[in-house]
C-alpha positions as CSV (number, residue, x, y, z in Angstrom):
1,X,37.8,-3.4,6.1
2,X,36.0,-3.1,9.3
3,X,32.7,-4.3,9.3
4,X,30.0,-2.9,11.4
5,X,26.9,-4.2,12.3
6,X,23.3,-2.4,12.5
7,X,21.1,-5.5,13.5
8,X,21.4,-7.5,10.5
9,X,22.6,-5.1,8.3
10,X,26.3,-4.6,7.7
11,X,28.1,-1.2,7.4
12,X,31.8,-0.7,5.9
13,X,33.9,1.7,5.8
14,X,37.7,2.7,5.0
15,X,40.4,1.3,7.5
16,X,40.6,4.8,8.9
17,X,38.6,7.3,7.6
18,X,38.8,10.5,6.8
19,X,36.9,12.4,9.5
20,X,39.4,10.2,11.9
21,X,42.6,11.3,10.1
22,X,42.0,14.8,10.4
23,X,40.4,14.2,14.0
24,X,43.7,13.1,15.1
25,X,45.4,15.8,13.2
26,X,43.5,18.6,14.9
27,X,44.0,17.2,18.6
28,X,47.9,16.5,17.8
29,X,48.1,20.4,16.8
30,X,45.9,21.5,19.4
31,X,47.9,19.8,22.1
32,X,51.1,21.3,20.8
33,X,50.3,24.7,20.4
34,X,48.3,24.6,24.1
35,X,51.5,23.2,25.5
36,X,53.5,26.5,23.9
37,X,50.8,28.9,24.9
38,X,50.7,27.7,28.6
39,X,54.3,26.9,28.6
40,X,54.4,23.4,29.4
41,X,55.9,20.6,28.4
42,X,54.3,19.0,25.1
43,X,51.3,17.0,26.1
44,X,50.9,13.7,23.8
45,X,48.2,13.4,21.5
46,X,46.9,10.6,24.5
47,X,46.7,13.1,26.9
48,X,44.3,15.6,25.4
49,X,42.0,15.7,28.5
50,X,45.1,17.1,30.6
51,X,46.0,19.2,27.9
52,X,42.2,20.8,28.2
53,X,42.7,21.3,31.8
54,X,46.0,22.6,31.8
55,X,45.0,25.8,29.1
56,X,41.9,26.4,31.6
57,X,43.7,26.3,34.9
58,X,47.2,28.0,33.7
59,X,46.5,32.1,34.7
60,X,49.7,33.1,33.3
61,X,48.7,32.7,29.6
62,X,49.9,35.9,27.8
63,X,47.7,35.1,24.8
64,X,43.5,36.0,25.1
65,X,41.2,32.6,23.9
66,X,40.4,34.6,20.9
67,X,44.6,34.5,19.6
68,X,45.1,31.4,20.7
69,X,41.8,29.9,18.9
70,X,43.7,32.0,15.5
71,X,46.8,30.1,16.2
72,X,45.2,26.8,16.5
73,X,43.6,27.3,13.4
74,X,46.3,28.3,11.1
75,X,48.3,25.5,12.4
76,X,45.4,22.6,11.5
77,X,45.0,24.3,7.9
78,X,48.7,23.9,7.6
79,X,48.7,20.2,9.0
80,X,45.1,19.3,6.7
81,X,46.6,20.5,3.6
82,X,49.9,18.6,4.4
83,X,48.3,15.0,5.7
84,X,45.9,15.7,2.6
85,X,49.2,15.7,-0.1
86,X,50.3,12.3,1.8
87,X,47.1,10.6,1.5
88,X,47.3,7.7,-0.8
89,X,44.8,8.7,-3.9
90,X,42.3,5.7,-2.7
91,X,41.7,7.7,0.2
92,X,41.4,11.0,-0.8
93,X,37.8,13.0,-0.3
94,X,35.8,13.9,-3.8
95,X,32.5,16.4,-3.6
96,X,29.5,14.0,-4.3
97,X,27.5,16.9,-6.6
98,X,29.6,19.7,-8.6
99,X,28.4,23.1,-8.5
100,X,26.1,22.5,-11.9
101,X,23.9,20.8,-9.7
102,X,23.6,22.7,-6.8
103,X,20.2,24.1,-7.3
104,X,18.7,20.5,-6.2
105,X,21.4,18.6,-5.3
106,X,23.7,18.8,-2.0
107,X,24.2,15.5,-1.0
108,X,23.2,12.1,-0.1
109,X,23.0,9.3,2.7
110,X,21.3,6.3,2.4
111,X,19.1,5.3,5.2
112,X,17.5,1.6,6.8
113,X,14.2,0.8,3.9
114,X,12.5,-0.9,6.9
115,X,12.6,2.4,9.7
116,X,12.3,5.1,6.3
117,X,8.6,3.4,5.3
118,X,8.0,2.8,9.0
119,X,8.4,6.5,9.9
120,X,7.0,8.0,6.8
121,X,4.3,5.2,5.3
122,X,2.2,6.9,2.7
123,X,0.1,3.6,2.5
124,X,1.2,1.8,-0.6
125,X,1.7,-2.1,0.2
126,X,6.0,-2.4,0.6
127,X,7.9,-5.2,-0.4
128,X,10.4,-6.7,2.3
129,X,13.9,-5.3,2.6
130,X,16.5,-7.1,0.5
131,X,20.1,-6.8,0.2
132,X,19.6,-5.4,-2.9
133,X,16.6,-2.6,-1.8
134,X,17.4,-2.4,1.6
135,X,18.2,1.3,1.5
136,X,16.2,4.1,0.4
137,X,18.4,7.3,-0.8
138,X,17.6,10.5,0.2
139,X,19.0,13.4,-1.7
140,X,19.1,17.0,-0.6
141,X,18.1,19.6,-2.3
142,X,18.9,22.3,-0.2
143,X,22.0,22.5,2.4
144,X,19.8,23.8,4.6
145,X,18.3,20.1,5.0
146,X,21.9,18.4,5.4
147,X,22.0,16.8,8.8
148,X,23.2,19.4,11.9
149,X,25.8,16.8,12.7
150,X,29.2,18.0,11.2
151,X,30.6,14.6,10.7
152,X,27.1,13.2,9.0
153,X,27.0,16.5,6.9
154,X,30.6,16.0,5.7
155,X,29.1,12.3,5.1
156,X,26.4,13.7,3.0
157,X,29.1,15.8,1.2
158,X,31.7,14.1,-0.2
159,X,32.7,10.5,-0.7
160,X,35.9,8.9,0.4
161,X,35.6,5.8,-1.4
162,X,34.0,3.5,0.9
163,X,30.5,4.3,-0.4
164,X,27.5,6.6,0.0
165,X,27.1,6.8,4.0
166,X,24.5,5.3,6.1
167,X,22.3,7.1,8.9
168,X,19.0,6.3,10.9
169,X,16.6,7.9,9.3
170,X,15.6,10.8,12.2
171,X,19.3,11.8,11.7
172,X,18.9,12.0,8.1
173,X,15.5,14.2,7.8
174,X,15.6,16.1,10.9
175,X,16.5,19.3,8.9
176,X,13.9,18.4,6.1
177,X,10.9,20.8,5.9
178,X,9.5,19.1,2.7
179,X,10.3,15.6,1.0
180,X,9.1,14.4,-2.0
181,X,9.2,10.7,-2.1
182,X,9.7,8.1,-5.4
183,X,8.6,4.6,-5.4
184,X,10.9,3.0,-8.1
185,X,11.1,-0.4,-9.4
186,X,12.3,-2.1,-13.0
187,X,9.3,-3.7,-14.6
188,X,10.0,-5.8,-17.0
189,X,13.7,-6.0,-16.4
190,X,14.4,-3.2,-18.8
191,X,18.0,-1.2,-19.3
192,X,16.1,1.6,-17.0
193,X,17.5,5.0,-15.9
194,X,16.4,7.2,-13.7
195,X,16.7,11.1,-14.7
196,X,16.1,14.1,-12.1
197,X,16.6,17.7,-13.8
198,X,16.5,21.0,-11.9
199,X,13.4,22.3,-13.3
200,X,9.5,23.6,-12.3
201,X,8.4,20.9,-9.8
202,X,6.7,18.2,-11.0
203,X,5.2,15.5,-9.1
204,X,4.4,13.5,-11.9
205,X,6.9,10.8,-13.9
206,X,7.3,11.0,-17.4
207,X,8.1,7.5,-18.9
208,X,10.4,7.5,-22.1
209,X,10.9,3.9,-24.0
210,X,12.2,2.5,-27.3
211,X,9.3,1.8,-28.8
212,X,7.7,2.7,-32.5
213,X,5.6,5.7,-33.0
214,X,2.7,3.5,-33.7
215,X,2.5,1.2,-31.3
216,X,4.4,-1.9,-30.5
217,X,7.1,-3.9,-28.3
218,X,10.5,-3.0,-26.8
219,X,13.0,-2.2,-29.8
220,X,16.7,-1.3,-28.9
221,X,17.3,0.4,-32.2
222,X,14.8,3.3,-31.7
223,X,15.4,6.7,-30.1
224,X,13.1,6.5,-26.9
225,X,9.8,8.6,-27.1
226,X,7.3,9.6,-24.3
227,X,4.8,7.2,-23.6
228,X,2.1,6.4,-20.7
229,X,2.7,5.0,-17.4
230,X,1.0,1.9,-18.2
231,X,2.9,1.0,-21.8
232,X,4.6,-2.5,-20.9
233,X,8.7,-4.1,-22.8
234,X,6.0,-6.3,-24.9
235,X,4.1,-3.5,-26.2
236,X,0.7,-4.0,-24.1
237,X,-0.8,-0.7,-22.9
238,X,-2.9,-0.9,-19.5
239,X,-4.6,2.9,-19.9
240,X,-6.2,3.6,-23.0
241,X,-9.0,6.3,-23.4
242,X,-12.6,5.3,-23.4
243,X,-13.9,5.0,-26.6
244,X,-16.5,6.8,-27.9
245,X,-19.6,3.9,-27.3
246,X,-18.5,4.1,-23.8
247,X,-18.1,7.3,-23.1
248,X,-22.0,8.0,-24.3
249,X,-23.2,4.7,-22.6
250,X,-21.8,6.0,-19.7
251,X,-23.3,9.4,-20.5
252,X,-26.4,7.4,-20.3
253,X,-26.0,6.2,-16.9
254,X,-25.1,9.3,-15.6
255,X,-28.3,10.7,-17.2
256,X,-30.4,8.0,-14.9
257,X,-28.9,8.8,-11.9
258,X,-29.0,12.3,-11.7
259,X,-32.5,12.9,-12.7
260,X,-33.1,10.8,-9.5
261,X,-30.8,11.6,-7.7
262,X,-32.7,14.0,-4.7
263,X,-35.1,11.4,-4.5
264,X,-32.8,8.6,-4.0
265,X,-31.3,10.2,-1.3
266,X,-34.1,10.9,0.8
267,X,-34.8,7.4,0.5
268,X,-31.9,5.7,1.6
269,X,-31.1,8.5,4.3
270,X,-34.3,7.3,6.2
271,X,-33.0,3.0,6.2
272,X,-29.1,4.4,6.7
273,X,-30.4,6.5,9.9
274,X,-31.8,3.2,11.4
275,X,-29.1,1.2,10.5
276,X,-25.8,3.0,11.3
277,X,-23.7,2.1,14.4
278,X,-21.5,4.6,15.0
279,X,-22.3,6.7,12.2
280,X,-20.2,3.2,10.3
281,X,-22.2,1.3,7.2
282,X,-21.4,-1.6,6.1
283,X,-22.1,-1.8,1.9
284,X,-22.5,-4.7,0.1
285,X,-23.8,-5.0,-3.7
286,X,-25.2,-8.2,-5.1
287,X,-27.1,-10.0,-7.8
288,X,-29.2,-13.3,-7.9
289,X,-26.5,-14.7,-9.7
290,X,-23.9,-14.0,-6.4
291,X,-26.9,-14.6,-3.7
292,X,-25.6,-18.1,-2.1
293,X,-22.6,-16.2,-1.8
294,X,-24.4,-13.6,-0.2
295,X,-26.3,-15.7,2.1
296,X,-22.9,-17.6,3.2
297,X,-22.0,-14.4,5.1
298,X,-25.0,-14.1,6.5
299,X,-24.9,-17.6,8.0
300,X,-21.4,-17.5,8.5
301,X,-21.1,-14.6,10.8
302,X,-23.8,-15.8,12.8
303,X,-22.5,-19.0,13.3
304,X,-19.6,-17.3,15.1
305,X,-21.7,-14.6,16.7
306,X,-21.1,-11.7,14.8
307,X,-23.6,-9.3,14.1
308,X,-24.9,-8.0,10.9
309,X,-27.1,-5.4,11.5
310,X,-25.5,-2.8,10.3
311,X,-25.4,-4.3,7.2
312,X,-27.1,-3.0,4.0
313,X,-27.1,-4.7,0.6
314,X,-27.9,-2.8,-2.3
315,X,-29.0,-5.6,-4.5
316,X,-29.5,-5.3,-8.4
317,X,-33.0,-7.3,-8.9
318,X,-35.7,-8.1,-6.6
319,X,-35.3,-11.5,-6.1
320,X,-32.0,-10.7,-4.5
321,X,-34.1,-7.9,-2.3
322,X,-36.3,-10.7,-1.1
323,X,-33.6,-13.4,-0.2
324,X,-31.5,-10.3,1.6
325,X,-34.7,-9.3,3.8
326,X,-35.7,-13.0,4.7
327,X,-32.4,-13.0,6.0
328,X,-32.6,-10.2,8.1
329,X,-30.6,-7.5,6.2
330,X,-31.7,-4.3,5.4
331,X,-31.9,-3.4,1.7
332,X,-32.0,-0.4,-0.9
333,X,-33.4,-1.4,-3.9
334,X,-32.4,1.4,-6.2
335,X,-34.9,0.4,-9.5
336,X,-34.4,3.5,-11.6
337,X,-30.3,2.7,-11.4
338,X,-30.3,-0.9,-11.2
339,X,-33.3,-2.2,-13.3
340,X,-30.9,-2.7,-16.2
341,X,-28.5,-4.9,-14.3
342,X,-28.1,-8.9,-15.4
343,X,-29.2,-11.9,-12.6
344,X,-27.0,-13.7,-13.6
345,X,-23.7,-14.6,-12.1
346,X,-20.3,-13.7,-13.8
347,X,-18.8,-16.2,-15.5
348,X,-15.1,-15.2,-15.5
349,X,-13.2,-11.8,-14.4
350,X,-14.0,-9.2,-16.8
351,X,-16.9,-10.2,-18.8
352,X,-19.8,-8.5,-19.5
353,X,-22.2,-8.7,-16.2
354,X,-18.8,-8.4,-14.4
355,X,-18.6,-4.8,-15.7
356,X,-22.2,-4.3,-15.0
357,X,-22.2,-5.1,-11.6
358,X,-18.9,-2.4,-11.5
359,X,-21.4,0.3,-11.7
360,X,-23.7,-0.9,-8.8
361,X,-20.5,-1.0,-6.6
362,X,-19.8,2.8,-8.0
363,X,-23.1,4.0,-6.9
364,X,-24.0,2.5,-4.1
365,X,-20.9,3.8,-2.2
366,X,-21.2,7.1,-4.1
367,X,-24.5,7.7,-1.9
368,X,-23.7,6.1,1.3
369,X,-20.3,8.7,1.4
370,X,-22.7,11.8,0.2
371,X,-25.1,11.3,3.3
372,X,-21.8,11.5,5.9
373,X,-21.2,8.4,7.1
374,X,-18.1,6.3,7.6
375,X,-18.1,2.8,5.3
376,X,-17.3,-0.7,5.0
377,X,-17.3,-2.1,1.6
378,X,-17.2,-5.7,0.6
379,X,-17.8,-8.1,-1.4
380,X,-20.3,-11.0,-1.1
381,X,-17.6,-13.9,-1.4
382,X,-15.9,-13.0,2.1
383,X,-16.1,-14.4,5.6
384,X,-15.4,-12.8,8.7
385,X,-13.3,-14.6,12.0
386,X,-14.1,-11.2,13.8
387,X,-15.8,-8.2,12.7
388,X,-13.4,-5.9,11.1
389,X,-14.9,-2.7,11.9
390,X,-13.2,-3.1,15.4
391,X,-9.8,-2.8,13.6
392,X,-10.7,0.7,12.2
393,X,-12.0,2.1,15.0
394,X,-9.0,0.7,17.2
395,X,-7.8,4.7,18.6
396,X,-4.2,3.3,19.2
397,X,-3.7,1.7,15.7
398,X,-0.8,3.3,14.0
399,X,-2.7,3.6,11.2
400,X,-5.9,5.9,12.3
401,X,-5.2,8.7,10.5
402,X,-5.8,7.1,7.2
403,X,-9.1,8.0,5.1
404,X,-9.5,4.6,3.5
405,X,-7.9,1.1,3.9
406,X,-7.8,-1.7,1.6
407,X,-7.1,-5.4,1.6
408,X,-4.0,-5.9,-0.3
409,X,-4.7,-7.4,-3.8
410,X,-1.3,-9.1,-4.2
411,X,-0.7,-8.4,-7.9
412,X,1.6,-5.6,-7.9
413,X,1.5,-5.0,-11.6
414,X,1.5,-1.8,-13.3
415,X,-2.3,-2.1,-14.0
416,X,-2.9,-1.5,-10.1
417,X,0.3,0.6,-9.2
418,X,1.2,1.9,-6.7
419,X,-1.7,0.7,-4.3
420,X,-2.3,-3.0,-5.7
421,X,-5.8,-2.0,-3.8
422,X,-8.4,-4.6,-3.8
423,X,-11.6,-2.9,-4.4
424,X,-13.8,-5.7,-3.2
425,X,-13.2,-4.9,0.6
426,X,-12.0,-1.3,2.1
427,X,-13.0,1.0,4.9
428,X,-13.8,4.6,4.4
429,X,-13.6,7.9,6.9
430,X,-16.1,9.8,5.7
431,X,-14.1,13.5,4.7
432,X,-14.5,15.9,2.5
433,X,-11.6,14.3,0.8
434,X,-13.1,10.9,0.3
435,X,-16.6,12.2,-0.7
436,X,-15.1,13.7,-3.2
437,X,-13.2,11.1,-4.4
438,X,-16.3,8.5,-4.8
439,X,-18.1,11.5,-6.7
440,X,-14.9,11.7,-8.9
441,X,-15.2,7.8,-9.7
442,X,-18.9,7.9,-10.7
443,X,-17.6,10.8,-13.4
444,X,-15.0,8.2,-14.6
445,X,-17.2,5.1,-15.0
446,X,-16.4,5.0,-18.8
447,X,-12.8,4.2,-17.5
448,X,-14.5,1.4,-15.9
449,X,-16.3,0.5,-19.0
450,X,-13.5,0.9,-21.0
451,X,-10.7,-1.1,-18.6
452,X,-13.1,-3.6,-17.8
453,X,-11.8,-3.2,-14.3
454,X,-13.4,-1.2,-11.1
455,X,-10.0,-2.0,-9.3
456,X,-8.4,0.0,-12.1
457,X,-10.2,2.9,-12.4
458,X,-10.3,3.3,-8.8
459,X,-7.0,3.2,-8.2
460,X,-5.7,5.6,-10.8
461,X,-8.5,8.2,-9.2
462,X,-6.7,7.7,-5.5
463,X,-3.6,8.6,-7.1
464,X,-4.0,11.4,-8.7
465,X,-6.5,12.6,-5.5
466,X,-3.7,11.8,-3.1
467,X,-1.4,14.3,-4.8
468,X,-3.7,16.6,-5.3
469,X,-5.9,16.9,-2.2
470,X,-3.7,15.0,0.1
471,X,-6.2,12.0,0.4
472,X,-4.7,9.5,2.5
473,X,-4.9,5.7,1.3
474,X,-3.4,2.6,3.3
475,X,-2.9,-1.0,1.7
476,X,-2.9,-3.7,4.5
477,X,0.2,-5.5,3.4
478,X,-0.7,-9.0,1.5
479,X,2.4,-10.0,4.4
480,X,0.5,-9.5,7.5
481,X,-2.0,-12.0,8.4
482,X,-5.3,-10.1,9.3
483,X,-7.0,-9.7,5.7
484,X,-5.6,-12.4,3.6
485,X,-7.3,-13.2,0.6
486,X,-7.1,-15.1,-3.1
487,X,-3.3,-14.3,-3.5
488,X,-2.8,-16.1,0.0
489,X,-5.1,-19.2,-0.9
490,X,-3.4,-19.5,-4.6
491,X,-0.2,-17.9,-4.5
492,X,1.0,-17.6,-1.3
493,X,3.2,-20.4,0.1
494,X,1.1,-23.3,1.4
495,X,2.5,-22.8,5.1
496,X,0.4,-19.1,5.8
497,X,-2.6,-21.3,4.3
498,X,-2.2,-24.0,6.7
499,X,-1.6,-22.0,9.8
500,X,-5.5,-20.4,8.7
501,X,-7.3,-23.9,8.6
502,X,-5.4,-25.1,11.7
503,X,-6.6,-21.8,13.7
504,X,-3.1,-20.8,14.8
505,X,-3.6,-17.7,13.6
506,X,-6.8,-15.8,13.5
507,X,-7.5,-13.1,10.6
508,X,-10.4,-10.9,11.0
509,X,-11.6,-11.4,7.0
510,X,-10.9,-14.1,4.1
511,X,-12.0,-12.8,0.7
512,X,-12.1,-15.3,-2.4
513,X,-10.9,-13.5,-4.6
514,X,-8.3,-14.7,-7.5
515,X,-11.2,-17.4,-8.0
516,X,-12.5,-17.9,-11.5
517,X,-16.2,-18.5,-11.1
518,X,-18.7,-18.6,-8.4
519,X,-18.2,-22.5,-8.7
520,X,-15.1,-22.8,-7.5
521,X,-15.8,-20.0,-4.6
522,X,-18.2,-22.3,-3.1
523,X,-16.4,-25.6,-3.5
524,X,-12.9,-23.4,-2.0
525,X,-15.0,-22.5,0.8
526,X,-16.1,-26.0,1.7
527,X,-12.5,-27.5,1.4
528,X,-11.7,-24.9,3.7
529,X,-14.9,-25.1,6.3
530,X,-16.3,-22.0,5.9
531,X,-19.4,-23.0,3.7
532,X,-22.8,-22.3,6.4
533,X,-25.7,-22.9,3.7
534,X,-27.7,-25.8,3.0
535,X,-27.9,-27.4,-0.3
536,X,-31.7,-26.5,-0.3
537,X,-30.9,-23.4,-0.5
538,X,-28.4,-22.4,-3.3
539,X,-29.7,-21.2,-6.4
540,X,-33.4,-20.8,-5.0
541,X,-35.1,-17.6,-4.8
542,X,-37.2,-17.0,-1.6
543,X,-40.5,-18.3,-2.6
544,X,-38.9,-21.6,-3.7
545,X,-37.3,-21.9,-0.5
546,X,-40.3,-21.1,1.4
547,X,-42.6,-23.3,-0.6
548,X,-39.8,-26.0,-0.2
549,X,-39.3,-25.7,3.4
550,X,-43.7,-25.1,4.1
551,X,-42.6,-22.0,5.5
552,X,-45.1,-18.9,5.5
553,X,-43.9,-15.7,3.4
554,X,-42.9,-13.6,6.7
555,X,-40.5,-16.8,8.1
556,X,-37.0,-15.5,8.6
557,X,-34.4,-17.9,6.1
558,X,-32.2,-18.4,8.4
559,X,-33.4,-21.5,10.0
560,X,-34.1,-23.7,6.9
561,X,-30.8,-21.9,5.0
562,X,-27.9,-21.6,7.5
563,X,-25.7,-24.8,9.1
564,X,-25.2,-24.6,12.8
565,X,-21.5,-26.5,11.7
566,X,-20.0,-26.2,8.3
567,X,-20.5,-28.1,5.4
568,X,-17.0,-29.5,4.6
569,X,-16.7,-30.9,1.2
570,X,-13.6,-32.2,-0.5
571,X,-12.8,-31.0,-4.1
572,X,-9.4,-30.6,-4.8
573,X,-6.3,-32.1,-3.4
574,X,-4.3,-29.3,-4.3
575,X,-6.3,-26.8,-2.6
576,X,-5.7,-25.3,0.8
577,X,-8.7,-27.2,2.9
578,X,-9.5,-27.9,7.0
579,X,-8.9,-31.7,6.7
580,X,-7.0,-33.8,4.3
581,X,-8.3,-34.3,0.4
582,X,-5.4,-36.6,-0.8
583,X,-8.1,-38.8,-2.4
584,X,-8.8,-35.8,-4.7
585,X,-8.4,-35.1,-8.3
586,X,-6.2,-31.7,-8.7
587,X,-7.5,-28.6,-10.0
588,X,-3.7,-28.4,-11.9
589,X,-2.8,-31.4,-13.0
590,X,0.2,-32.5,-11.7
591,X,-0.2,-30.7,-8.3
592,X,0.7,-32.7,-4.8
593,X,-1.7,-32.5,-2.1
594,X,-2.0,-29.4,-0.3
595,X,-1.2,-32.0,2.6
């Protein structure tokens, strides 16, 4: 076997393959019949350069090109068929796809994972190359799209044992007018096949499993029935319609919206208009509960000399209006929408004023996108190293043609597939496509209700809008280092983690996320030296604050609240942090010290 090498990927083939066989066959007949025609002595296969100049230069050839080209011709056919017979069977050419399949299937190549998703990235977060999903394959429906090469065509053809050929991926779409593109993986581990049938396009997958008709897990003995997307080997189903007390409470919230909505709008037009740099907005949504979280940005960013003032917070309760203002942010304070919302903080993922606040974070995006301009939401428990919006607007960033980017979640699980989108921080081009996408979402908050997830809904709205309108949605990978997040600070191997505290390299975001409780936020933030409010300040509302500090009502918070230098606390040993907590207890028992 010779073994070829592309970079760090190896190629093989036969010891001599076809193509060169017949190659060599051709050349030999070519120069024996030339050296007849012009009447010379036979020229050696080595000499087929002299053999080329001696047919053009000889002027005494009886023959025109035309009967000489015929004479050629038969002679290879006759030499092919007879090298063909003396091939051992190993070596021996087979047609790839039979004649059955021919509507939608004539041929394959396999090209380079890395350059295909490079070249054609449709923005889904994408796992590193392996040796075992280091190629994509690329089937061709038509011949029309077979490579113009005649040698990568044949490839593409027919199969001579060593393998379905390999070609850079410009070679291997250049004749492509169309590609549809599938993102396949084996969840769960499962005895999974992979059918494509000649039929009315579809750009949907249909999902068959073993499984009972009522329900359940994974059962070998069944014959397999449709089922959703979302039905998982153990018999869990992520997507379930809303039931019916959700779909009227969320009939209800619709009701309150739109029976404000002109009103609402004028409002919020007049504090966008003043606010806007660049026709770009930066949302944020928050409740008393969340505010120290909240006001950590705030003091946070200025410490580092970033401004806010294109900031506006949409908080849920007044108190959080108040605290927002006195820190200099501009607010919309939306009481007909929001009056219902808790002030308290969540106490875990998913519970009740989790959900709630889901609907703020619906809305108040929802009417930022309606009045035309371009958006950055986020959630209250980030802090920026720079300001982000410079990364968007970079005009030489491969990615500007996006509509919307996201942070990368990191759990690439069914629930979130394909984006894994993190829907606590993403930027949006403001388009008739993503306009009406967010107008699309507020329709489908009793998905949200029912899923308990914002993240969820929104993603299974992206998808089916980016086939159908051709919306255009790009995941920052979770393996690059300029928006890590929770899955980097729990998940990711402690050596990214470290490289952030030491500064050696410099993100533009971190975003807590993956974090139980607004405790451990905090305490995750001081380990790691971003933490910029005083203790005076958490869990106070403004007037408590003011009358604590002897401060008159119009006094801007930011002087009694935010740390010139952060407050660095140790809480857990085991915890990524910006100076050594060996002395700590571990949040998992049993953990080593993050140093």
């Amino acid at each position: 076997m010779v073994q070829i090498s592309r970079g760090s990927r190896q190629l093989s083939s036969s010891k001599f393959s076809i193509s060169q066989i017949l190659l060599t066959i051709v050349l030999c007949a070519v120069s024996y019949y030339s050296g007849t025609v012009t009447h010379k002595d036979s020229i050696g296969c080595e000499n087929v350069n002299d053999l080329k100049n001696a047919v053009k230069e000889n002027n005494n050839v009886a023959l025109n090109d035309s009967e000489i080209e015929a004479l050629v011709q038969k002679r290879v056919r006759q030499e092919l068929s007879a090298a063909k017979e003396k091939l051992p069977s190993s070596a021996k050419e087979t047609q790839y796809f039979s004649n059955s399949v021919s509507q939608y299937m004539n041929g394959v190549v396999r090209v380079p994972k890395d350059g295909f998703v490079k070249k054609y990235d449709y923005g889904p977060p994408m796992d590193a190359a392996t040796d075992k999903n280091g190629d994509v394959m690329i089937f061709y429906n038509s011949p029309k799209a077979l490579p113009s090469d005649d040698t990568h065509q044949h490839m593409a053809q027919f199969s001579s044992g060593a393998g379905i050929g390999v070609l850079e991926v410009d070679d291997a779409t250049a004749n492509c007018d169309t590609m549809n593109v599938i993102n396949t993986n084996n969840p769960g581990n499962t005895r999974q096949c992979l059918a494509i049938v000649g039929n009315y396009e579809s750009y949907n997958v249909q999902r068959w499993m073993r499984v009972p008709m009522d329900g359940g897990k994974l059962d070998k003995s069944l014959p397999m029935r449709a089922v959703s997307r979302g039905y998982a080997s153990n018999g869990s189903q992520q997507f379930m319609p809303p039931k019916p007390n959700n779909i009227k409470k969320h009939w209800g919230m619709l009701e309150t919206y739109f029976r404000s909505i002109e009103e609402t709008l004028g409002r919020l037009k007049s504090i966008a208009d003043k606010i806007a740099k660049d026709n770009t907005i930066i949302v944020m949504t928050c409740n008393m509960g969340q505010s120290e979280l909240l006001m950590n940005f705030v003091c946070n960013a200025r410490s580092k000399g970033l401004s806010t003032d294109n900031v506006l917070v949409f908080p849920t309760d007044q108190n959080t209006k108040d605290l927002a203002e006195g820190l200099g942010l501009a607010t919309f304070y939306d009481e007909k929408n929001f009056e219902d919302m808790p002030e308290n903080e969540a106490g875990h993922y998913g519970d009740k004023a989790f959900v709630a606040m889901m609907f703020a974070k619906v809305v108040c995006v929802q009417l930022v996108s309606h009045l035309g301009y371009d958006l950055l939401f986020q959630d209250v428990d980030i802090v920026w190293y720079k300001n982000p919006i410079e990364y968007f607007n970079d005009d030489k960033s491969p990615y500007r043609d996006f509509d919307m980017y996201f942070q990368d979640d990191g759990a690439h699980s069914t629930r979130y597939a394909p984006y894994s989108a993190n829907s606590g921080f993403y930027f949006v081009r403001n388009n008739k496509r993503t306009r009406y996408l967010f107008t699309s979402l507020l329709y489908a908050g009793d998905q949200i209700l029912e899923s308990h997830s914002h993240q969820q809904a929104l993603v299974q709205v992206m998808n089916e809008h980016s086939s159908l309108f051709g919306l255009r949605v790009k995941v920052l990978s979770r393996d690059t280092d300029e928006f890590p997040g929770g899955w980097h600070y729990h998940k990711r191997n402690k050596d990214f983690m470290m490289k952030v505290v030491k500064e050696e390299i410099n993100p533009f975001i971190f975003h807590m996320s993956w974090t139980k409780n607004k405790d451990n936020k905090i305490k995750f933030f001081q380990q790691m030296g971003q933490w910029y409010v005083a203790d005076s300040c958490i869990a106070h509302t403004k007037q408590e604050i003011v009358g604590n500090h002897a401060l008159d009502v119009e006094d801007h918070l930011s002087e009694p609240c935010c740390l010139a230098e952060p407050n660095i606390v140790c809480h857990y040993r085991d915890k990524p942090s910006k100076v050594p907590c060996r002395e700590s207890d571990p949040i998992d028992a049993g953990r080593p010290s993050f140093w």
